[in-house]
MISE-152943 format. One line per 5 residues: number of its first residue (from 1); their letters; for each residue x, y, z of N, C-alpha, C, CB. Coordinates in steps of 0.1 Angstrom, whole numbers. Glycine has a CB too. Example, Ala and Ser with C-alpha at 12.3 -4.5 7.8 and 13.67 -1.06 7.14 Angstrom:
BEGIN
1 = AS = 132,-57,78,123,-45,78,132,-33,78,113,-45,90 ~ 128,-22,71,137,-11,71,129,0,79,141,-6,57 $
***
This chain:
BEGIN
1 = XXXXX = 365,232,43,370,219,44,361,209,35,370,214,58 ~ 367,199,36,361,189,29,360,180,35,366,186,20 ~ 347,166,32,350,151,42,356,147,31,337,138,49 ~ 370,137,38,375,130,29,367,112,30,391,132,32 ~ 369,100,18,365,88,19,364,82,34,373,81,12 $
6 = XXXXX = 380,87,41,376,80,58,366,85,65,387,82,70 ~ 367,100,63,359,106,73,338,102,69,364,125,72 ~ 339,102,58,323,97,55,324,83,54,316,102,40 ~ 332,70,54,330,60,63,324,57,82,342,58,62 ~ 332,68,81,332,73,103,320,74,102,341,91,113 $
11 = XXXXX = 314,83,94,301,91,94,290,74,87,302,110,80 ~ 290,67,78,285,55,75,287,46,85,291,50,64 ~ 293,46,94,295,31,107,287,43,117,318,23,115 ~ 286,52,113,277,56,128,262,60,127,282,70,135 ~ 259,58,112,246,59,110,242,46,112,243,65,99 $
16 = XXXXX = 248,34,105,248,19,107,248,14,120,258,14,101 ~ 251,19,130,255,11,143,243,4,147,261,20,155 ~ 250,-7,148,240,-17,152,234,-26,144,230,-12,157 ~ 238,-21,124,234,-28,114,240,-30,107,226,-27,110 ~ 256,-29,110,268,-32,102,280,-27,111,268,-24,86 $
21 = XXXXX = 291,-36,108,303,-36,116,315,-26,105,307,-54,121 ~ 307,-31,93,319,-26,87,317,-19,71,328,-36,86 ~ 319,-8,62,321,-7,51,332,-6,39,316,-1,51 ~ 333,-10,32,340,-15,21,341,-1,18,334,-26,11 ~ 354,-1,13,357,13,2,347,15,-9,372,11,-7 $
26 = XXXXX = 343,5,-13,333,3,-25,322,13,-23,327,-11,-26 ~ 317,7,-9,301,15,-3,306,27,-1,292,11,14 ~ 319,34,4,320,47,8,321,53,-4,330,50,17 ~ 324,50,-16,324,58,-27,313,53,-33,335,58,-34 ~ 304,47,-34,293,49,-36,280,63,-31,292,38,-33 $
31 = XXXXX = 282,58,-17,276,69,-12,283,83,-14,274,67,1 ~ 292,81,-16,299,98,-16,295,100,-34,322,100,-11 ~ 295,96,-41,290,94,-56,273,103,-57,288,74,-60 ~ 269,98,-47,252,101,-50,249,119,-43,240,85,-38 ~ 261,121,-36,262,137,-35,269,149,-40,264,139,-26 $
36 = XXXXX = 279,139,-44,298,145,-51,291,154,-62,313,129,-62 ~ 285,163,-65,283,173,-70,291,171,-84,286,184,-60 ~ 305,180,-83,317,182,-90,322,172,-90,325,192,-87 ~ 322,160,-84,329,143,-85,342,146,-86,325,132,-101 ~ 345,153,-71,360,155,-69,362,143,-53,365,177,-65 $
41 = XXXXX = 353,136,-51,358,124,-42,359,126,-28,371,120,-45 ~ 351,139,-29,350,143,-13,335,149,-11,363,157,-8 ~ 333,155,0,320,160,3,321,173,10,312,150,11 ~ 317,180,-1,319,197,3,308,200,12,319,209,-11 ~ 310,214,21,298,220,29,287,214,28,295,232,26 $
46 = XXXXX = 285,223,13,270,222,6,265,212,0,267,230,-2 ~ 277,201,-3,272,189,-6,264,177,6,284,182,-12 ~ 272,180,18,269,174,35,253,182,36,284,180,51 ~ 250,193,32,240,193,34,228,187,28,241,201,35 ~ 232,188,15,220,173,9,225,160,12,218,171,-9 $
51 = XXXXX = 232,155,19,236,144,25,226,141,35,249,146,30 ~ 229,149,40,222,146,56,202,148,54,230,163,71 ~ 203,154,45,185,159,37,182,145,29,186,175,21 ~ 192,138,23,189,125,18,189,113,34,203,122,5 ~ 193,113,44,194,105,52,185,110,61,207,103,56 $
56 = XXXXX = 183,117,64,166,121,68,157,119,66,162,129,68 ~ 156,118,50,144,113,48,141,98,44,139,121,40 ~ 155,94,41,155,81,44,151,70,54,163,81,42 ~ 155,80,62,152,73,79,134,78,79,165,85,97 ~ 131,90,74,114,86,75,107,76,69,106,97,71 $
61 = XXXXX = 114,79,59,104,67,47,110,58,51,104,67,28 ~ 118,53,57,123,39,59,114,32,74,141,40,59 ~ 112,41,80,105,33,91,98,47,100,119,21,102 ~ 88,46,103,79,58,114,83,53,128,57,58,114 ~ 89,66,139,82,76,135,96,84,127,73,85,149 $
66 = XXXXX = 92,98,121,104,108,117,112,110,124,102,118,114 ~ 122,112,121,136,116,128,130,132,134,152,116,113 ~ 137,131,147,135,149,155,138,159,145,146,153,169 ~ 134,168,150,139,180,139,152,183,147,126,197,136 ~ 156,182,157,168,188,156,180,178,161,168,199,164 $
71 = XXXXX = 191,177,158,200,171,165,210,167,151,193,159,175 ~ 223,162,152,230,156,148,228,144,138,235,153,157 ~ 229,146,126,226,132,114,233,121,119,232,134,99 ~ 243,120,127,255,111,131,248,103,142,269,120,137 ~ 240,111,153,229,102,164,217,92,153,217,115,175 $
76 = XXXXX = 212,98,141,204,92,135,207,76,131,202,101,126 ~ 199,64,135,206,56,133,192,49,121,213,50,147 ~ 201,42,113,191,35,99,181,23,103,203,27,86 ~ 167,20,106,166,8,111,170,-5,100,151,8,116 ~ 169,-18,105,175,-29,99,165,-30,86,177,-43,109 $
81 = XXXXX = 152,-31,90,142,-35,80,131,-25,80,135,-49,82 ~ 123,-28,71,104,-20,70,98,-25,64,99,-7,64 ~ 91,-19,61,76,-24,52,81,-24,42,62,-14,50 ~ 77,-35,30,81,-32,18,73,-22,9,82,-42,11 ~ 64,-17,15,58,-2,7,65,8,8,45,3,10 $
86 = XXXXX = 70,7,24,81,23,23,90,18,20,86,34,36 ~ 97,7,18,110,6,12,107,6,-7,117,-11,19 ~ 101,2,-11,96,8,-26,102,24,-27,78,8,-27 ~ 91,29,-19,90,45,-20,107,49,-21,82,52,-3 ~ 115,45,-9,129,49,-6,134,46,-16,136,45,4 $
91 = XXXXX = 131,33,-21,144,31,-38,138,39,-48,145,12,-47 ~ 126,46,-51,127,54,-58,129,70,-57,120,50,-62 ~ 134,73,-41,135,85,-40,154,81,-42,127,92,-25 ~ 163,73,-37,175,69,-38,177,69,-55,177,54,-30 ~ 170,67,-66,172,65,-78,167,78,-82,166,54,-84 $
96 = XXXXX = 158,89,-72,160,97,-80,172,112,-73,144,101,-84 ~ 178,105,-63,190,115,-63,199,108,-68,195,119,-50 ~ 201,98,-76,214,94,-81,210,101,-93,218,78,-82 ~ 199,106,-96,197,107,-111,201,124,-110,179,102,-117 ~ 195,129,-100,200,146,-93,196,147,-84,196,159,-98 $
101 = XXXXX = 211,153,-78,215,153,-65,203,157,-54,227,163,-64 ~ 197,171,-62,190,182,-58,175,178,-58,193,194,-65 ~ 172,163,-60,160,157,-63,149,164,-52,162,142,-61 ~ 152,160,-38,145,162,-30,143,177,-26,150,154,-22 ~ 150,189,-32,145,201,-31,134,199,-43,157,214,-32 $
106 = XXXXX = 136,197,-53,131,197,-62,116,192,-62,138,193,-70 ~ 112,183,-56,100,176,-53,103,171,-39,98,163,-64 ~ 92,179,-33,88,180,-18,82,171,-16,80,190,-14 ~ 73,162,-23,61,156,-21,67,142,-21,50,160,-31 ~ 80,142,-20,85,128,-20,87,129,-2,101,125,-32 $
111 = XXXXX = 86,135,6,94,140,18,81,137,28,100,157,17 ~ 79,134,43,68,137,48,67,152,50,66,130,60 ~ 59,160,54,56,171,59,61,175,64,49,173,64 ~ 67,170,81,75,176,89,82,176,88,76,177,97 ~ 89,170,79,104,162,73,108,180,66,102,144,54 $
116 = XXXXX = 95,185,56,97,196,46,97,207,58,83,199,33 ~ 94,210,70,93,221,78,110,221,88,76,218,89 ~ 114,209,86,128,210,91,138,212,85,132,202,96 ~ 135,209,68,146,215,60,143,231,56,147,206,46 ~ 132,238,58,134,251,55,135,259,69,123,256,46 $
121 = XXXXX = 134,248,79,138,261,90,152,267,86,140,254,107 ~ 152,280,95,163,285,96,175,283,105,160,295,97 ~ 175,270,114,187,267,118,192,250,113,185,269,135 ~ 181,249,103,189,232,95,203,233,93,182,227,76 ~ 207,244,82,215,246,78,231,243,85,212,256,75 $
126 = XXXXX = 224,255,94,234,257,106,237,244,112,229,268,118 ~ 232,237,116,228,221,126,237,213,118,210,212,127 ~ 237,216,103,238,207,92,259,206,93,228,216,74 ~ 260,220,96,274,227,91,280,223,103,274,244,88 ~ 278,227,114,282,222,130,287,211,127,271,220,142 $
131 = XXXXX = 278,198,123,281,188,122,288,180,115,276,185,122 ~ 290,192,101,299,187,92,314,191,99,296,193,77 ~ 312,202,107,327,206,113,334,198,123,326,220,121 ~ 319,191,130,326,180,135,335,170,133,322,176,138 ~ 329,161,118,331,151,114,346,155,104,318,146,107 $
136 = XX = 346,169,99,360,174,93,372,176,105,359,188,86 ~ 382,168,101,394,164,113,403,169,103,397,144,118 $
***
């Protein structure tokens, strides 16, 4: 399966809750832009999984403490504000997955530590996929 634009909206108002009521078609294809791999307008398996690896670590560098290592990207919620030193940091980890996708395998050292011990466990994946199965209707 695939997420289609609605369904990674659903998935954008639930990471947002509490710091937006609403997203524009604009933002949903934006964000689906910065994973769309093959830029076919959806979000395959293995694209949701650097999805949710980009919003993870977003949510670290964006405010302490780290997100749990286990649970649902969809519970994960964005805080409103931070520091403007980790928000620096995040726009240039955001500029460097727009630039490739695969940024953040590629350079670890953009990531905290325990951030890097939850993407190579052996049940991320799996957690990752569950959740995409959810969100695919």
């Amino acid at each position: 399966g695939t997420l289609t634009p609605e369904e990674v909206a659903q998935l954008m108002l639930e990471l947002c809750r509490g710091n937006a009521t609403t997203v524009t078609h604009q933002q949903v294809m934006q964000f689906i832009s910065l994973f769309d791999s093959n830029r076919d307008g959806v979000i395959s398996r293995r694209e949701y999984i650097e999805l949710v690896k980009f919003v993870l670590a977003a949510a670290a560098l964006h405010a302490p403490p780290p997100p749990p290592a286990r649970g649902s990207v969809a519970r994960l919620s964005l805080p409103a504000t931070g520091d403007p030193g980790r928000d620096s940091h995040l726009a240039r980890v955001v500029d460097m997955v727009r630039a490739d996708k695969r940024a953040l395998d590629m350079h670890p050292e953009l990531i905290p530590d325990q951030l890097r011990a939850v993407f190579a466990s052996p049940t991320f994946a799996v957690e990752c996929l569950d959740d995409f199965d959810r969100l695919d209707r």
